[in-house]
N, C-alpha and C positions, 0 to 999 in steps of 0.2 A: 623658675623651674616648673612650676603648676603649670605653666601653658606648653613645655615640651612634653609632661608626662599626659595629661587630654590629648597631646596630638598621638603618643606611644599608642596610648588606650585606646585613642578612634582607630588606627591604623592596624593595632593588634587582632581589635574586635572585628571592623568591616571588611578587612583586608582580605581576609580569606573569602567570605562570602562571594567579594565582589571576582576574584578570582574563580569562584565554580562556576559562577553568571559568563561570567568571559569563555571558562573553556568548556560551556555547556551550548552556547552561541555559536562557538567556534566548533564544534563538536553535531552540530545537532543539525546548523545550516545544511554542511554538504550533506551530512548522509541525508537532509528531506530531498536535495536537489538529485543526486543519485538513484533515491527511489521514487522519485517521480518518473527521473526516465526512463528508468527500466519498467515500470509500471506502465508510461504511456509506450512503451515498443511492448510488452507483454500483451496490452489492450488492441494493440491494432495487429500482433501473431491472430487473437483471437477472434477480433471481429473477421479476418481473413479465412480464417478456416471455418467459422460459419458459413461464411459465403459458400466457402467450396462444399460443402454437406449441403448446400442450397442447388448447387449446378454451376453456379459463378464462381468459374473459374480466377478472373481478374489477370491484374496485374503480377508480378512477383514484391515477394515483401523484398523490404530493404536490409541489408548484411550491415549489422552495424558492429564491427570490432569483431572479437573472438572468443566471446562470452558462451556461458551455453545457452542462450538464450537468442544469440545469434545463430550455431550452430541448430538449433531449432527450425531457425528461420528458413537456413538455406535447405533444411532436409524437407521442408515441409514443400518448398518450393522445387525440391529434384523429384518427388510425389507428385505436381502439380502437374511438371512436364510429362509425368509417365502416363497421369490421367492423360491429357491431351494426346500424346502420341496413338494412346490405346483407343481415344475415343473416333481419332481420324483413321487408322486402319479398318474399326470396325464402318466407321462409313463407307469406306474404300472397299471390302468386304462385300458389302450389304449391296452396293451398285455392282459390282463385276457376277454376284448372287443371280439379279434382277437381269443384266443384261445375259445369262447366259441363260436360265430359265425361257426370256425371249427368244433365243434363238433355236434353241431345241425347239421348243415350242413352232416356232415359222419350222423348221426341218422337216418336223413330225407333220403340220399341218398341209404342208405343199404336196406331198405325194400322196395323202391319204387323199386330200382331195381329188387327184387327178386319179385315183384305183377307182373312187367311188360314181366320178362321172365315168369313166368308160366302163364299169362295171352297168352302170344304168344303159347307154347304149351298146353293149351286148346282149342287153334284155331286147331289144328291138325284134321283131320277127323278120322283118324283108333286109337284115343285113348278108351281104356277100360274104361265101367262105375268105377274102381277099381281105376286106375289111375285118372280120373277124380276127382273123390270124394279127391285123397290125395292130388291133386293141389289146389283144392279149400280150402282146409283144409291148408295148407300154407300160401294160398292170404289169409284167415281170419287170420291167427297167426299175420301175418305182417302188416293188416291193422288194430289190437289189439296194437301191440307193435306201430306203428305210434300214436293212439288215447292217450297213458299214457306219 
């Protein structure tokens, strides 16, 4: 009888112990494993949007599930496309800017030029009223084509 009641007594005593052991193991594994990974997708939302406060754009993060921390992910990256969309129009922008500034610019400069040579030979003293008349009929064509 002594050796059923020591095994009552070890089993009474340790039993529960070794039970909180178990559903503290069993308890405790996953949620480290669960917050590890939300913690490693957390860390790489953040290293990602450093980047983008840096100009580095990159890649798009990965959607993982329908967490909010996924939803995170994908809003940060509908942001990312709008940077980019907004950054290509304004280059787009900035070129149609320069080329149009160009061509005013040749507009303006083609006829001024041609007003200001035939304006220098009409300073000429031994020009013909013939010639004369066909200078000034120039400077007018070109101070027309300036006005439109």
């Amino acid at each position: 009888m002594s050796m059923i009641l020591m095994v009552h007594f070890m089993l009474t005593r340790y039993l529960p112990t070794y039970y909180i052991y178990v559903a503290i193991i069993i308890g405790v594994i996953p949620f480290g494993f669960i917050t590890l990974k939300f913690t490693g997708y957390l860390n790489k939302i953040i290293l990602n949007t450093t980047e983008m406060t840096k100009g580095n754009l990159g890649e798009d993060l990965p959607i993982k599930g329908k967490s909010h921390i996924a939803i995170l992910a994908s809003n940060i990256n509908q942001l990312k496309h709008g940077v980019k969309t907004s950054l290509s129009e304004q280059a787009k922008s900035e070129r149609l800017k320069t080329g149009l500034i160009t061509n005013v610019s040749h507009d303006l400069r083609t006829p001024l030029t041609s007003i200001i040579t035939y304006t220098e030979l009409l300073k000429q003293p031994n020009l013909s009223d013939a010639e004369r008349s066909d200078y000034v009929e120039v400077i007018d064509r070109n101070l027309k084509d300036l006005s439109y």
